[in-house]
C-alpha positions as CSV (number, residue, x, y, z in Angstrom):
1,X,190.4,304.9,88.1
2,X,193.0,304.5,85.1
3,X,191.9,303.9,81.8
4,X,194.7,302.1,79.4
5,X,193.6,302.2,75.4
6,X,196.2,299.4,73.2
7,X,196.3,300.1,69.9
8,X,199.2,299.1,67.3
9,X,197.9,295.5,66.3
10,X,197.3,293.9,63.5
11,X,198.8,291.3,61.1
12,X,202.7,290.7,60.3
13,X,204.4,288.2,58.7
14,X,207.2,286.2,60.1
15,X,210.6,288.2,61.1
16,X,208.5,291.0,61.0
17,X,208.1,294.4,63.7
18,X,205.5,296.2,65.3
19,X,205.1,298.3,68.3
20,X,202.2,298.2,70.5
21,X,201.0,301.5,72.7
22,X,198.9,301.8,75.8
23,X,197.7,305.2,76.3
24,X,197.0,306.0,80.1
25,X,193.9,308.7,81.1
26,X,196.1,310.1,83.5
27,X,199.7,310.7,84.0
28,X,201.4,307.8,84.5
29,X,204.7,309.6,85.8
30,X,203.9,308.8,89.9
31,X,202.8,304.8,88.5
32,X,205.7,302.9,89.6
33,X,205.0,299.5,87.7
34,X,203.4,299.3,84.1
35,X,203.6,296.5,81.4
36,X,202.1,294.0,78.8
37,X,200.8,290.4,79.1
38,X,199.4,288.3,76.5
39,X,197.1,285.5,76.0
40,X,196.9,282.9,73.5
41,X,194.0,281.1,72.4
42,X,193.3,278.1,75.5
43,X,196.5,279.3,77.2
44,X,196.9,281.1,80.2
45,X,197.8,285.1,79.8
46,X,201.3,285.7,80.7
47,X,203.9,288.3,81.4
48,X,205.5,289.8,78.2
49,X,207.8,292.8,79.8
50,X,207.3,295.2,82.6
51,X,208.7,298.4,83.6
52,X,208.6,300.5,86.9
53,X,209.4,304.0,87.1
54,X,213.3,304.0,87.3
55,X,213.4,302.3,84.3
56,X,214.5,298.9,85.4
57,X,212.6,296.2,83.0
58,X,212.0,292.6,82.7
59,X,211.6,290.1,80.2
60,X,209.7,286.8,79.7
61,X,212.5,284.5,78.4
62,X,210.6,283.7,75.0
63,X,210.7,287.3,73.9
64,X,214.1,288.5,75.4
65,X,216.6,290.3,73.1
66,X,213.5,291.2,70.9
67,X,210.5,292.8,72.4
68,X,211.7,296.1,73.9
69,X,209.5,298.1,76.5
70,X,209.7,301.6,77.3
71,X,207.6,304.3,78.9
72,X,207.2,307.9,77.6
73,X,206.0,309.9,81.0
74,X,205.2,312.8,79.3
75,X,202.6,311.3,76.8
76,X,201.3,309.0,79.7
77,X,202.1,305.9,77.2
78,X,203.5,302.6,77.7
79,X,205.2,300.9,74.6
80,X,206.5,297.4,73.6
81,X,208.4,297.5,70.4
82,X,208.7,293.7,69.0
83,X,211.3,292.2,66.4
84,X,211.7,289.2,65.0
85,X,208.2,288.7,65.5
86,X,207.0,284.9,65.0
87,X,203.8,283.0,64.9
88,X,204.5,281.6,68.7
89,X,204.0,285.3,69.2
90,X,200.4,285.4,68.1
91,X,197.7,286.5,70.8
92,X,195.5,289.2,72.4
93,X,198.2,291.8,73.9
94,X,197.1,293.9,77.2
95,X,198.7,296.0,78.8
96,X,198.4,297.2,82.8
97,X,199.3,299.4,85.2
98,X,199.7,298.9,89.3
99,X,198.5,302.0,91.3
100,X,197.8,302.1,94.5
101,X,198.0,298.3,94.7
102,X,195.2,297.8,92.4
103,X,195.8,296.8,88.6
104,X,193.9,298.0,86.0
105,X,193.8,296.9,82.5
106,X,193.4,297.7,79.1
107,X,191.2,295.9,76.8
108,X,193.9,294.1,74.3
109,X,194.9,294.2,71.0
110,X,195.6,291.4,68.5
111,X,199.0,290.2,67.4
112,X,198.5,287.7,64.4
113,X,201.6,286.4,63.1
114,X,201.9,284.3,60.2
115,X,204.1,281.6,59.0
């Protein structure tokens, strides 16, 4: 069973950065697919980026050209580095990882963004 700890959070103003990390209790170097959803409050959690193990990644349209995800095999982590952050982007970020065809998740972190 993979464990996945988010941490990075927190409050930012508008036009502001932050970069989120998901730590993984094992090495995440054999996972192909790994990524970050979010969920807003009485909206349904949705796809933010994902990445599998070549590299490849994909976007949700509404944070294209600023969020960036990447994956650091050797420190088992998972990252999503966000720009041009704005209050739309505000929610409980989690990230997950498919193994074996089962997903496991972590237990989300809180993006506030203010106006």
């Amino acid at each position: 069973q993979v464990q996945l700890v988010e941490s990075g959070g927190g409050l930012v103003q508008a036009g502001g950065s932050l970069r989120l990390s998901c730590a993984a209790s094992e090495s995440i170097f054999s996972i192909n697919a790994m990524g970050w959803y979010r969920q807003a409050p009485g909206k349904q959690r949705e796809l933010v980026a994902a990445i599998i193990r070549t590299g490849t990644s994909n976007y949700a349209d509404s944070v294209k050209g600023r969020f960036t995800i990447s994956r650091d095999n050797a420190n088992n982590t998972v990252y999503l580095q966000m720009n041009s952050l704005n209050p739309e982007d505000t929610a409980v970020y989690y990230c997950y990882v498919d193994k074996f065809g089962r997903r496991y998740w972590g237990q989300g972190t809180q993006l506030t963004v203010s106006s």
